[in-house]
N, CA, C and O of each residue as an XYZ file, in Angstrom:
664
protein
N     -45.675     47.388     51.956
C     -44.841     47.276     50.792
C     -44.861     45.852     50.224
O     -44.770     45.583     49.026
N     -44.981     45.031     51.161
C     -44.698     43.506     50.281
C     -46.029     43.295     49.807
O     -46.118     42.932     48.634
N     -47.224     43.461     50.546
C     -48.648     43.164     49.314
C     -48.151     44.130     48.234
O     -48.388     43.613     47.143
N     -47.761     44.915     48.141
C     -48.339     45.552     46.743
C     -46.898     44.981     45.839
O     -46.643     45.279     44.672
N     -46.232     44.263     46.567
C     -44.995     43.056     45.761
C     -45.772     41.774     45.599
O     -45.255     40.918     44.882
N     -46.703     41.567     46.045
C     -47.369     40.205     45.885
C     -48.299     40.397     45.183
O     -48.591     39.486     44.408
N     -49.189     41.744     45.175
C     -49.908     42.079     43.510
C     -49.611     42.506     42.414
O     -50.330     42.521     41.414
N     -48.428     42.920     42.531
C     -47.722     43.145     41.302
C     -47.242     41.444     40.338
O     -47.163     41.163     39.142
N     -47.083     40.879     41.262
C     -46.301     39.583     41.233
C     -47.863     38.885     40.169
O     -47.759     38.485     39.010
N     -49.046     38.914     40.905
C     -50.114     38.425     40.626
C     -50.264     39.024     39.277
O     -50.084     38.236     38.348
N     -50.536     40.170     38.991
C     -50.653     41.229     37.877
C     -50.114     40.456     36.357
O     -50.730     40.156     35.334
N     -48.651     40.307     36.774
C     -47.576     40.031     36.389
C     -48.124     38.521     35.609
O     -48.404     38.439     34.414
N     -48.173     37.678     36.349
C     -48.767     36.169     36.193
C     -50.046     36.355     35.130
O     -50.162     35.601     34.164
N     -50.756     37.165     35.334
C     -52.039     37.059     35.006
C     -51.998     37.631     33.532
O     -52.558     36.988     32.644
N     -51.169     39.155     33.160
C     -50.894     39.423     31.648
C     -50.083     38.322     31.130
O     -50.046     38.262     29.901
N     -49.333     37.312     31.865
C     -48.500     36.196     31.140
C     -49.189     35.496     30.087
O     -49.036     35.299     28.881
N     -50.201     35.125     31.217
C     -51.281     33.874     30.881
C     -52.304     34.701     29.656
O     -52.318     34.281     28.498
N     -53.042     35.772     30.036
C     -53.672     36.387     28.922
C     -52.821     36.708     27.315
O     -53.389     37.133     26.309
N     -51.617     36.432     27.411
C     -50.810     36.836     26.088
C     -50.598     35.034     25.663
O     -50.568     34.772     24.461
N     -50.498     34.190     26.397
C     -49.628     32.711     26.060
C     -50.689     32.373     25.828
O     -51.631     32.731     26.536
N     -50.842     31.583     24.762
C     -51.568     30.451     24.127
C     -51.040     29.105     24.134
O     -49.841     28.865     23.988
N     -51.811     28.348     24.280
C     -51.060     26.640     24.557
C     -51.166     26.379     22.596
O     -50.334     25.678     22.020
N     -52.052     26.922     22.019
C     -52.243     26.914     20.755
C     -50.891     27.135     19.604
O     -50.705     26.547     18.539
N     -50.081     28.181     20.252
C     -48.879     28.754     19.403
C     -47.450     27.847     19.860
O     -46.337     28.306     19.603
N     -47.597     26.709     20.461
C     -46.421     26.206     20.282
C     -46.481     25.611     19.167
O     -47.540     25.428     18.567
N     -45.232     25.200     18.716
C     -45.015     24.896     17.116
C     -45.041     23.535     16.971
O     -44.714     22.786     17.891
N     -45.313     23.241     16.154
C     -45.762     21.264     15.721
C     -44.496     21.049     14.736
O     -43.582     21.714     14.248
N     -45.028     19.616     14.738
C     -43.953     18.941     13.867
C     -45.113     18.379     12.594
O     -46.280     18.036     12.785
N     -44.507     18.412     11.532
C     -44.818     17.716     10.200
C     -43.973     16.997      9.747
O     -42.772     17.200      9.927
N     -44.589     15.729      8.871
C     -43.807     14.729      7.899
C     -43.855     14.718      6.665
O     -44.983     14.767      6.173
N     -42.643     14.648      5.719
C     -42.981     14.034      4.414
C     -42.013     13.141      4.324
O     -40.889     13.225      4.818
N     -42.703     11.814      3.338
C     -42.149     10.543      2.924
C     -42.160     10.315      1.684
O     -42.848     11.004      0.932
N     -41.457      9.384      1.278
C     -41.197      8.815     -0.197
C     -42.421      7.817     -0.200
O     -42.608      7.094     -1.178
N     -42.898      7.797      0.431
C     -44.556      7.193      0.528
C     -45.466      7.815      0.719
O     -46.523      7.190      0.625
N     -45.578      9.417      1.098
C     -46.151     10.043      1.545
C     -47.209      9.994      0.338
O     -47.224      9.157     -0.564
N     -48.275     11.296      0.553
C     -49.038     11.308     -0.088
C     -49.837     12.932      0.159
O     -50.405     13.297      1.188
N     -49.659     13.740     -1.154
C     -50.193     14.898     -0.784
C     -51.542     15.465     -1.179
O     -51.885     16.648     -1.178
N     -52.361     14.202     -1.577
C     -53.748     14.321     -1.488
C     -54.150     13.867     -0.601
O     -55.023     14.596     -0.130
N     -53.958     12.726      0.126
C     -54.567     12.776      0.961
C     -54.114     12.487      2.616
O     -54.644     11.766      3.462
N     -52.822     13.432      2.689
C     -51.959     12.879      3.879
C     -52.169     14.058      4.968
O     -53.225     14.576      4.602
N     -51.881     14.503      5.701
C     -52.216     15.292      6.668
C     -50.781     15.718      6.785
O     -50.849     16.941      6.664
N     -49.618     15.419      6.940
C     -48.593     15.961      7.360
C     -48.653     15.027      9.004
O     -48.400     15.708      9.998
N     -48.892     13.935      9.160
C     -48.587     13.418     10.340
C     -47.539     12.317     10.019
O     -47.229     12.044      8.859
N     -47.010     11.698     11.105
C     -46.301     10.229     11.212
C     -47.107      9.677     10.332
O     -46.495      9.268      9.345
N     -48.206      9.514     10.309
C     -48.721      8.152      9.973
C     -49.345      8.094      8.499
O     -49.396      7.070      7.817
N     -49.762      9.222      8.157
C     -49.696      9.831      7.206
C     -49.143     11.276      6.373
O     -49.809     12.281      6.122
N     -48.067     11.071      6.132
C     -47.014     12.303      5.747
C     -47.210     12.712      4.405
O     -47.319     11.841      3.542
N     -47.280     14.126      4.049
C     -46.956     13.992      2.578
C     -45.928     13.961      2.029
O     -44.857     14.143      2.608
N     -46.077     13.676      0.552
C     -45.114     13.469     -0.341
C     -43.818     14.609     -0.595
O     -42.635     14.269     -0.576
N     -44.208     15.776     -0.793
C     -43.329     16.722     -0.774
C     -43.093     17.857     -0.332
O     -44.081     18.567     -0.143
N     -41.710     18.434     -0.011
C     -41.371     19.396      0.952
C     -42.137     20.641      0.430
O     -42.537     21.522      1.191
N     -42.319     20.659     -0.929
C     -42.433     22.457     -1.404
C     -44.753     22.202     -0.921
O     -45.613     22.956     -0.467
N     -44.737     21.200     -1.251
C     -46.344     21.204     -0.484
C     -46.506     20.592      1.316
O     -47.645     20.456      1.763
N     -45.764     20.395      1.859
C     -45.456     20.689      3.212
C     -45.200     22.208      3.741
O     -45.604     22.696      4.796
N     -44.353     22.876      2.636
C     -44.093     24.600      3.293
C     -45.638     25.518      3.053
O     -46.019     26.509      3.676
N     -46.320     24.787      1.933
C     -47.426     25.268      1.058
C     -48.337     25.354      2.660
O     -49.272     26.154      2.686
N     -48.111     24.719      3.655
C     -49.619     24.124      4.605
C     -49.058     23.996      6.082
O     -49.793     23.657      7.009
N     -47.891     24.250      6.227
C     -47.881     24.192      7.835
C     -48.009     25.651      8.511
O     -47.610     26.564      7.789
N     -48.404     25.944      9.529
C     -48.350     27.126     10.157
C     -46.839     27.795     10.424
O     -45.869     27.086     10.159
N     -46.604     29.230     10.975
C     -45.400     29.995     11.416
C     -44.582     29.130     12.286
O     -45.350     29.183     13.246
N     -43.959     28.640     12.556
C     -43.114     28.058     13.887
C     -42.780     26.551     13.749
O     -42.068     25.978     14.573
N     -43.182     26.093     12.951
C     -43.113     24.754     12.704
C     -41.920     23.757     11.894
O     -41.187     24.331     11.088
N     -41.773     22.522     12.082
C     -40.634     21.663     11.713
C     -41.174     20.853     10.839
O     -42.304     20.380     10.962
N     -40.369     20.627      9.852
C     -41.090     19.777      8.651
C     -40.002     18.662      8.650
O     -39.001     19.001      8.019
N     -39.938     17.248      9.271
C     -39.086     16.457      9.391
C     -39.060     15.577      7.874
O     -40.209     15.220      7.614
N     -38.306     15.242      7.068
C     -38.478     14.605      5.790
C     -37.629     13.558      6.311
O     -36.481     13.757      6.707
N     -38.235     12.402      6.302
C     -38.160     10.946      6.436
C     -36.881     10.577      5.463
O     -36.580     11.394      4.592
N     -36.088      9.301      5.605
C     -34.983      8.947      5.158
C     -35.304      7.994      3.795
O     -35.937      6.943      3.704
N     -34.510      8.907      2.642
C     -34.710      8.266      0.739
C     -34.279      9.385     -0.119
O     -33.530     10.333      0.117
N     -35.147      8.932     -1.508
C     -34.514      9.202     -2.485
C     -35.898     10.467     -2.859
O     -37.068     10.116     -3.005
N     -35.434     11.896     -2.955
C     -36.842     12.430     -3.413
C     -36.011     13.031     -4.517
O     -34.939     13.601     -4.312
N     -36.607     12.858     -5.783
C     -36.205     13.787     -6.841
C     -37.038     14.829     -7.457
O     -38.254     14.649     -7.398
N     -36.576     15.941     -8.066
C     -37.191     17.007     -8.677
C     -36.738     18.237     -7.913
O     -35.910     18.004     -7.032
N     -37.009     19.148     -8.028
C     -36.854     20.413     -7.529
C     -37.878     21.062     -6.389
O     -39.092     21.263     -6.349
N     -36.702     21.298     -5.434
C     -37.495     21.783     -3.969
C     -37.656     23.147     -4.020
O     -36.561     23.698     -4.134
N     -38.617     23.946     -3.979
C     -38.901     25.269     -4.068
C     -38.746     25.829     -3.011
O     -39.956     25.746     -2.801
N     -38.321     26.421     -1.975
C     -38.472     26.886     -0.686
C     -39.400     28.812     -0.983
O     -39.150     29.876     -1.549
N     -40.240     28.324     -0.342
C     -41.447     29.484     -0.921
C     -42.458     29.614      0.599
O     -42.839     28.718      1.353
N     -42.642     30.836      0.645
C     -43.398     30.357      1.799
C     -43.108     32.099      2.785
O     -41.915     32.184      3.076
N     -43.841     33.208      3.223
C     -43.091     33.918      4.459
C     -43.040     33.184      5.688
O     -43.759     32.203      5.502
N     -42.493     33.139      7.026
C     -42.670     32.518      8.264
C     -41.853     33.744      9.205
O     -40.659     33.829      9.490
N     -42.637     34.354      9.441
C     -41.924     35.799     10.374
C     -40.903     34.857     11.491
O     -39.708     35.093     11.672
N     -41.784     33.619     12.254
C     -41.047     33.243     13.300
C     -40.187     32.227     12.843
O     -39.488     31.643     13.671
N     -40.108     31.810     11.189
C     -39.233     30.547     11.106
C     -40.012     29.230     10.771
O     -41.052     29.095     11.416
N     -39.749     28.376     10.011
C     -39.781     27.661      9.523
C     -38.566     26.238      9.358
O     -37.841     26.548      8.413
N     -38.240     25.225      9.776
C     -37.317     24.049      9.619
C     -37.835     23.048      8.735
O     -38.769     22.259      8.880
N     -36.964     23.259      7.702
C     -36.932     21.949      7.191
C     -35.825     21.105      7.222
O     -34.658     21.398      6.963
N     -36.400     19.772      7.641
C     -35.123     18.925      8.509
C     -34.475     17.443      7.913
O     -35.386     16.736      8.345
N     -33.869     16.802      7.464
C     -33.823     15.225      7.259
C     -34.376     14.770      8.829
O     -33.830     15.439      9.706
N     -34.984     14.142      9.143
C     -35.088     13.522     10.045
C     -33.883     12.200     10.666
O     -33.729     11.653     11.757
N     -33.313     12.105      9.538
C     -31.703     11.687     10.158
C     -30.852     12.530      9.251
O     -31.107     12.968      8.130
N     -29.956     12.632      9.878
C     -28.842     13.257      8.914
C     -28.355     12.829      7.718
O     -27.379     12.087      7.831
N     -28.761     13.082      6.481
C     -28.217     13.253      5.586
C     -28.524     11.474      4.524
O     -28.080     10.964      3.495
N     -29.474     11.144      5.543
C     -29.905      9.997      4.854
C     -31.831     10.619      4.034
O     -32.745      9.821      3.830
N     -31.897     11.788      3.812
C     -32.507     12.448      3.122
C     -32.338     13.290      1.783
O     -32.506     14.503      1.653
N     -31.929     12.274      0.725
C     -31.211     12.818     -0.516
C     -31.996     13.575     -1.151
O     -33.121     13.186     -0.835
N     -32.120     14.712     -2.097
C     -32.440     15.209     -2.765
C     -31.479     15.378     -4.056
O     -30.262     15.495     -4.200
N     -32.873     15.324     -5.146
C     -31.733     14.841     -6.295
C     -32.604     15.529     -7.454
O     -33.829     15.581     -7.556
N     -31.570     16.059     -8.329
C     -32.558     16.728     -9.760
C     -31.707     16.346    -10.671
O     -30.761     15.661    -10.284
N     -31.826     16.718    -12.248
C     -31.107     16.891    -13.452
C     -30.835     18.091    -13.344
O     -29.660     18.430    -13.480
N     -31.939     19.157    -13.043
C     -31.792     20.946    -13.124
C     -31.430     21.514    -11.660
O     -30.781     21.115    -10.693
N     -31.891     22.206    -11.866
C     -31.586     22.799    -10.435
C     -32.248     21.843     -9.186
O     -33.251     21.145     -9.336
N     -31.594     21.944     -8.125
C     -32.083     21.073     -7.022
C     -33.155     21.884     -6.076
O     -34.344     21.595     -5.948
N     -32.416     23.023     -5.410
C     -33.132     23.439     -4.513
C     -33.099     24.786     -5.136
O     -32.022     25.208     -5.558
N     -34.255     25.554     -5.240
C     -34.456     27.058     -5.302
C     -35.208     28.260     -4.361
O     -36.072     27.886     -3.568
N     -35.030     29.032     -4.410
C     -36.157     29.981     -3.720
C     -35.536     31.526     -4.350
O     -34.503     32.196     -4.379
N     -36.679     31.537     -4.721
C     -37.127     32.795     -5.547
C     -38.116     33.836     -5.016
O     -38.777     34.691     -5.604
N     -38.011     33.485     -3.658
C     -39.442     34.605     -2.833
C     -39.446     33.262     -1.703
O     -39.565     32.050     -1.880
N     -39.261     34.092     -0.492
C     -39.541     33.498      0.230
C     -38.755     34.244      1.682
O     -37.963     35.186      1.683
N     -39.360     33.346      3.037
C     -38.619     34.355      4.158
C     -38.579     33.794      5.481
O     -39.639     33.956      6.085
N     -37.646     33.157      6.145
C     -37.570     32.644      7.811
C     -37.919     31.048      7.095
O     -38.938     30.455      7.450
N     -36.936     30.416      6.030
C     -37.055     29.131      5.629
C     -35.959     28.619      6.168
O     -35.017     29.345      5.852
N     -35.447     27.306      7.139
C     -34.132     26.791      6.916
C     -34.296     25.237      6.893
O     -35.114     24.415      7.307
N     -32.962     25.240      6.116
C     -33.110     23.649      5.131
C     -32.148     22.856      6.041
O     -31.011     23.286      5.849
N     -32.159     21.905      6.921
C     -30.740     20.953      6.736
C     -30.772     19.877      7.180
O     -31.803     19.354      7.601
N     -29.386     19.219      7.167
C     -29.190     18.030      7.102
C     -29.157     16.854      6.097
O     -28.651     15.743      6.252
N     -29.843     17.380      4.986
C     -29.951     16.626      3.474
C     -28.248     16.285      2.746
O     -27.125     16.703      3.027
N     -28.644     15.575      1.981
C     -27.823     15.162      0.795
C     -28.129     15.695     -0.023
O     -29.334     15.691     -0.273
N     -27.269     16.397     -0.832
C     -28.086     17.563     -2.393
C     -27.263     17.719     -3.271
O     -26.285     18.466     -3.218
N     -27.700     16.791     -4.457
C     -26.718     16.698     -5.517
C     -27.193     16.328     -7.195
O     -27.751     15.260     -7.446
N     -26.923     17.251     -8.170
C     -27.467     16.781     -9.287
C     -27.571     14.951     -9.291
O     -27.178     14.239     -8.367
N     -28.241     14.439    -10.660
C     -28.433     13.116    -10.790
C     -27.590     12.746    -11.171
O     -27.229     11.739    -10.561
N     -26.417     13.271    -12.648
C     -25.249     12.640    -13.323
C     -24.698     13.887    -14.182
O     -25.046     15.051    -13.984
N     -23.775     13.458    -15.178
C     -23.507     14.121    -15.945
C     -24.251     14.876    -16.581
O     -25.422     14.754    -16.221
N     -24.061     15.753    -17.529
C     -25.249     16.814    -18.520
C     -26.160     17.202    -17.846
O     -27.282     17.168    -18.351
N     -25.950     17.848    -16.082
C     -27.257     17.960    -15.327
C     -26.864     19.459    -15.830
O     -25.818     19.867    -16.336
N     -28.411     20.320    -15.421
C     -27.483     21.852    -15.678
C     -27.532     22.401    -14.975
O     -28.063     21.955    -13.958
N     -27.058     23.670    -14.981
C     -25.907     24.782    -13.897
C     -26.629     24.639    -12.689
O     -27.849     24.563    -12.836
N     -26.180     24.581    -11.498
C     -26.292     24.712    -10.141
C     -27.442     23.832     -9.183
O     -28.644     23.624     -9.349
N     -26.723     23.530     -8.386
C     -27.398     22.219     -7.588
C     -28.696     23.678     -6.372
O     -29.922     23.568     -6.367
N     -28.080     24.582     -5.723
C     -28.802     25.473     -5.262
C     -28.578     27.033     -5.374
O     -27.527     27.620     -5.116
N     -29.833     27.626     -5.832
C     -30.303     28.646     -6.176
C     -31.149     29.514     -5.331
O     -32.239     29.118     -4.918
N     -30.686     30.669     -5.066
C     -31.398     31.738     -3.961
C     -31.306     32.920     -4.818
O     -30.286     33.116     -5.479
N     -32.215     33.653     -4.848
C     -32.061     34.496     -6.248
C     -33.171     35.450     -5.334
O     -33.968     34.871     -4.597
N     -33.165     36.881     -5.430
C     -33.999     37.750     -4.689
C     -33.968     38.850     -5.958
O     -34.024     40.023     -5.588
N     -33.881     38.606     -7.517
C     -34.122     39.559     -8.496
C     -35.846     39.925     -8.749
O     -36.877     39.347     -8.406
N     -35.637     40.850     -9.321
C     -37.129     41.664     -9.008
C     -37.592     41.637     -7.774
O     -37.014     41.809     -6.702
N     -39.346     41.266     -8.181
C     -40.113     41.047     -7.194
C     -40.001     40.175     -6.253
O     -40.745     40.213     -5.273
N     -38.708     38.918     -6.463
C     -38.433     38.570     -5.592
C     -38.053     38.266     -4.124
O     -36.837     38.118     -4.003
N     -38.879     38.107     -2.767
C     -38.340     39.313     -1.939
C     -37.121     37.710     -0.959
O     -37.485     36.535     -0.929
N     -36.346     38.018     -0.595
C     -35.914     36.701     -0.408
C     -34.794     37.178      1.125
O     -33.769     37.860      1.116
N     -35.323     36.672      2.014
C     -34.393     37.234      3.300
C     -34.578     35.573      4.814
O     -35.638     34.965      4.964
N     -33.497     35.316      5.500
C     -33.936     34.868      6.298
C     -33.841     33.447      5.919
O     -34.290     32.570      6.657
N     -33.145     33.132      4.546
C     -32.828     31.348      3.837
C     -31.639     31.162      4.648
O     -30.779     32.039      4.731
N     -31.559     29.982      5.286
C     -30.257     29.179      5.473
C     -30.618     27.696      5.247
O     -31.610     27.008      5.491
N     -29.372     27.473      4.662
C     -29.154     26.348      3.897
C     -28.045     25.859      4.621
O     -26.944     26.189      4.179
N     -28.086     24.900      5.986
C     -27.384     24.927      6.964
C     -27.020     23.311      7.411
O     -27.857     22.553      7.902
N     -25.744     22.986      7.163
C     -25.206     21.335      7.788
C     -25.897     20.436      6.841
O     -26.656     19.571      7.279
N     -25.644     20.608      5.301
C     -25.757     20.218      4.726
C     -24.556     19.510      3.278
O     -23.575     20.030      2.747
N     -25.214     18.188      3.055
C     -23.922     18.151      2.184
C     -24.765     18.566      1.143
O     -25.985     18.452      1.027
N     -23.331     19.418     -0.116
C     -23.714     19.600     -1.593
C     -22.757     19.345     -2.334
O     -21.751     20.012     -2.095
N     -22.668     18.398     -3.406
C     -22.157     17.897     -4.432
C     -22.537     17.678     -5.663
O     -23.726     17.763     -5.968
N     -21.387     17.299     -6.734
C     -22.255     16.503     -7.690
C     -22.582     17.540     -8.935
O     -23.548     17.194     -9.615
N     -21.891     18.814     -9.349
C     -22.328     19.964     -9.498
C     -21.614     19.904    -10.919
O     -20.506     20.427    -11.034
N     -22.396     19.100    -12.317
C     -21.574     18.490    -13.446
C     -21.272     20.154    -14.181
O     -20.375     20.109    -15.023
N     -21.714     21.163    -14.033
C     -22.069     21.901    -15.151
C     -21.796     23.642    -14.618
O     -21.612     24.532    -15.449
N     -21.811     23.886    -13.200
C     -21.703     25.294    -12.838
C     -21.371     24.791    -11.212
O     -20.991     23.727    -10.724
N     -21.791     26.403    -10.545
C     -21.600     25.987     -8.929
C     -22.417     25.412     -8.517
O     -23.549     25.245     -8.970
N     -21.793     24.901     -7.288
C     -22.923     24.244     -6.661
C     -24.055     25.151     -6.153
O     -25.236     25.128     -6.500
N     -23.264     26.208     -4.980
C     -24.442     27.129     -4.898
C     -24.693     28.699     -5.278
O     -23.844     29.325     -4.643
N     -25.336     29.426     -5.891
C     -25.211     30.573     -6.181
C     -26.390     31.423     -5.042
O     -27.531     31.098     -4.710
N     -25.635     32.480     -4.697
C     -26.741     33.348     -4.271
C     -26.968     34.779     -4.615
O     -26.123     35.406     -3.976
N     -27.635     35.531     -5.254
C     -27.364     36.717     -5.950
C     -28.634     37.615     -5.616
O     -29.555     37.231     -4.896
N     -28.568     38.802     -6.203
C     -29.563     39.545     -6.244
C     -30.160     40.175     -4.875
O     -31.324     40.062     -4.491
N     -29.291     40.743     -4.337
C     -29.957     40.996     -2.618
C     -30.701     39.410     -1.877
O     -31.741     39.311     -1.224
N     -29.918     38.544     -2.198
C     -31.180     37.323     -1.835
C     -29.880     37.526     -0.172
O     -30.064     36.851      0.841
C-alpha cells in the first residue's frame, strides 16, 4: 500500500511540473514622465511614456508600475486580461493624472485595475466627469476596478460615472 502512495505522490509531482511553466509568472512594467514609447521596452531603465500604450503590450498577469509626476491627457483602460492586469502608482498617489476632458475611460475592456493615483480634472471649464466606464453597445466592459484611489477636482459633472452594464 505505501509504494503505490509513493507513486501516486510521484505521478502527482510530475503532472505539476508538466502543467507549470517558469515562463507564466507575471512581470513587472514601467512608465515615466520620461519614458519613451518608441523606443522604451517597458523596463526600469527604459519605461514608456504611457499607461494606455503599456496596457497596448504587456502580457495576461502583469503589473504596470507608473513612476511618480505629472501625466496629462486621457487614460484609456482597453485591453482583455482573463487573469488580470494592475495598473499601479508606484508610490501612492504621487502619480497624478490630469485632463481638461475626461480623465480616465474604458469603453471595452476586461480584468483592468487602476490604483493608487491622483485623478483630477486640470481647472475650471474642464468637462463632465473625471472617470468614465461605459459598457454601451459593443462595448464589452467587465472586471474594471478603480481601487484606493483619490478623485477630485470634478468642475462640471461627477466625478465618476458608470453605466451601461459596464
Amino acid at each position: 500500500m505505501r509504494a503505490l502512495s509513493s507513486i501516486g505522490a510521484v505521478c502527482l509531482m510530475l503532472a505539476l511540473a508538466a502543467f507549470w511553466s517558469p515562463t507564466s509568472s507575471a512581470a513587472t512594467y514601467y512608465v515615466a514622465t520620461n519614458g519613451n514609447n518608441t523606443t522604451g521596452d517597458g523596463s526600469l531603465s527604459s519605461p514608456w511614456r504611457t499607461i494606455d500604450h503599456a496596457l497596448a503590450r504587456v502580457p495576461d498577469g502583469s503589473t504596470i508600475l507608473v513612476r511618480p509626476g505629472t501625466y496629462t491627457g486621457r487614460v484609456s483602460l482597453g485591453g482583455s486580461f482573463a487573469q488580470g492586469v494592475v495598473v499601479r502608482s508606484e508610490v501612492a498617489y504621487r502619480a497624478t493624472l490630469r485632463n481638461n476632458d475626461r480623465v480616465v475611460t474604458c469603453y471595452g475592456g476586461e480584468g483592468i485595475t487602476l490604483e493608487g493615483f491622483d485623478i483630477a480634472h486640470t481647472g475650471a471649464g474642464s468637462a463632465a466627469l473625471v472617470v468614465h466606464i461605459d459598457g454601451a453597445g459593443d462595448n464589452s466592459v467587465s472586471r474594471i476596478r478603480i481601487r484606493n484611489n483619490i478623485l477630485h477636482d470634478s468642475f462640471n459633472n461627477d466625478i465618476l460615472k458608470v453605466n451601461n452594464e459596464a
